[in-house]
C-alpha positions as CSV (number, residue, x, y, z in Angstrom):
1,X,164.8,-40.7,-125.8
2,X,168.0,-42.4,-127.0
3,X,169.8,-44.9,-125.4
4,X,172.2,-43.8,-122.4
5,X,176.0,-44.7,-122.5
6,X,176.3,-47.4,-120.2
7,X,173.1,-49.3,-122.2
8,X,174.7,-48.4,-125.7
9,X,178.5,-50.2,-123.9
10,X,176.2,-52.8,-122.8
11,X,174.1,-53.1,-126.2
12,X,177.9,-53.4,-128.1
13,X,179.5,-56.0,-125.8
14,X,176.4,-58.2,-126.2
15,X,176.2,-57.8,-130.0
16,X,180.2,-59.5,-129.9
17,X,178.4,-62.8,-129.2
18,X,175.8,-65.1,-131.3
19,X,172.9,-65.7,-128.3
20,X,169.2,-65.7,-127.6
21,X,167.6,-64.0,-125.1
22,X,164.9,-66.1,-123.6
23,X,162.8,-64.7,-120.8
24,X,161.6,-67.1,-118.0
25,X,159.6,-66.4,-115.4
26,X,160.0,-66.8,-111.4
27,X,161.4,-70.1,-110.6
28,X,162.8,-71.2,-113.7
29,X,164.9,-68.7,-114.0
30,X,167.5,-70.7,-111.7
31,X,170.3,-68.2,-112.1
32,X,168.6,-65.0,-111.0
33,X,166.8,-67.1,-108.8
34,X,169.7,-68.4,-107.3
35,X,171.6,-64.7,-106.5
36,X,168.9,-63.5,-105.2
37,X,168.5,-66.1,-102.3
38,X,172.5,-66.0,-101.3
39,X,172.3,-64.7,-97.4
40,X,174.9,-64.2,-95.5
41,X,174.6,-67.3,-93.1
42,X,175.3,-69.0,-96.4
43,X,178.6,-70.8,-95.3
44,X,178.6,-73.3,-97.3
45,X,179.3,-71.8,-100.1
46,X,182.6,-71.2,-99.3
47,X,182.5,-67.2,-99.2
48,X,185.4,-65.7,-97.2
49,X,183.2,-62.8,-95.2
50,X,186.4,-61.4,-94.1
51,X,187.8,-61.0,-98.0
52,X,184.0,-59.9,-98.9
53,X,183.9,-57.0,-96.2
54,X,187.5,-55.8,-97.1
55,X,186.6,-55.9,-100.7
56,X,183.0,-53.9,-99.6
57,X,185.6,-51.2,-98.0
58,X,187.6,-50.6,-100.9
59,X,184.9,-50.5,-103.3
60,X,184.7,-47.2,-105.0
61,X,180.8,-47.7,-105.4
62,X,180.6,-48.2,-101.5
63,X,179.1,-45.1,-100.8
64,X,176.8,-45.1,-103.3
65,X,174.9,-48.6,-102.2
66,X,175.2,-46.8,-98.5
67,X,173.0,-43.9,-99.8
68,X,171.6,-45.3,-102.9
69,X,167.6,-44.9,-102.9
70,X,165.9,-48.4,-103.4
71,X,163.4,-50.4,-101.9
72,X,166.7,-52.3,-100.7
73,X,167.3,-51.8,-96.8
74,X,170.8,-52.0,-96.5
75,X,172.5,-51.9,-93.0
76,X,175.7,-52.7,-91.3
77,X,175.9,-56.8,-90.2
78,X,178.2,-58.0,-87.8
79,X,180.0,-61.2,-88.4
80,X,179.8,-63.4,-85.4
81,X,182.5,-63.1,-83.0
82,X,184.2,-60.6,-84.6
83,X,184.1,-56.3,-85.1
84,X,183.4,-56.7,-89.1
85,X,180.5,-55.8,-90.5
86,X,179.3,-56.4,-94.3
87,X,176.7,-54.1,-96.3
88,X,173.4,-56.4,-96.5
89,X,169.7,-56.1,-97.7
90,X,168.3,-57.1,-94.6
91,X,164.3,-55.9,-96.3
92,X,163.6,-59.8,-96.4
93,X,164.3,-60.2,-92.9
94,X,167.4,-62.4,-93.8
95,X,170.8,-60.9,-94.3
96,X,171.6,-60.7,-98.3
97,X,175.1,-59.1,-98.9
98,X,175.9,-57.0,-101.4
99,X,178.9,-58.2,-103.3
100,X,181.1,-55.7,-105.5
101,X,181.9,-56.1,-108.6
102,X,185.3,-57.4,-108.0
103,X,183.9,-60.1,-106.1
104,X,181.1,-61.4,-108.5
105,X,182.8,-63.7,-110.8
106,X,184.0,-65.5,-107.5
107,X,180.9,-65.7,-106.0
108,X,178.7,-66.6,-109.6
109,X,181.4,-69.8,-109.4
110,X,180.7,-70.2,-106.1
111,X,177.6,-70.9,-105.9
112,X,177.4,-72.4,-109.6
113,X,180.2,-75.2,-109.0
114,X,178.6,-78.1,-108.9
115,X,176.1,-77.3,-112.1
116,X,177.0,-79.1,-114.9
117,X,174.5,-77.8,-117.7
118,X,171.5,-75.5,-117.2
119,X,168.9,-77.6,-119.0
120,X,165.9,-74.7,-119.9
């Protein structure tokens, strides 16, 4: 089976850059580790909710999550106080919004600010 067109894309943007792929397992793997745990009561990070649920409307993938089969529940939150909602995995228990791809630059520096150097 040969590759599809979105791997080969992928396959020839990475191939523009001299890297190594190192796999790391579970908790040492602070990046993945660290968009994985991002929940919505996660104020601190600075995350306009307001911006992140427009930007969830516009989305052109929106209804895709919405009816997307995963193991992912994802369900309409409420902001506090307010009539928004945002599009969260809420199978954890704890509120984990999805963030379009507009959005994830913004939130990567977000929540990656203050890190310096990722020493693995």
């Amino acid at each position: 089976m040969g590759a599809r067109g979105d791997q080969c894309r992928n396959l020839s943007n990475i191939s523009k850059f001299n890297c190594t792929f190192k796999y790391l397992p579970g908790k040492k793997n602070t990046v993945a580790d660290a968009h994985s745990i991002i929940e919505l009561d996660a104020v601190q990070l600075g995350l306009d909710y307001s911006h992140l649920a427009n930007e969830q409307q516009r989305d052109t993938e929106t209804p895709a999550v919405r009816t997307s089969f995963t193991a992912l529940q994802r369900k309409d939150v409420s902001l506090d106080n307010t009539d928004t909602t945002i599009i969260c995995n809420v199978s954890t228990g704890r509120p984990h919004p999805w963030i379009p791809a507009p959005l994830h630059r913004h939130v990567f520096n977000l929540v990656f600010r203050d890190v310096q150097q990722l020493d693995y």
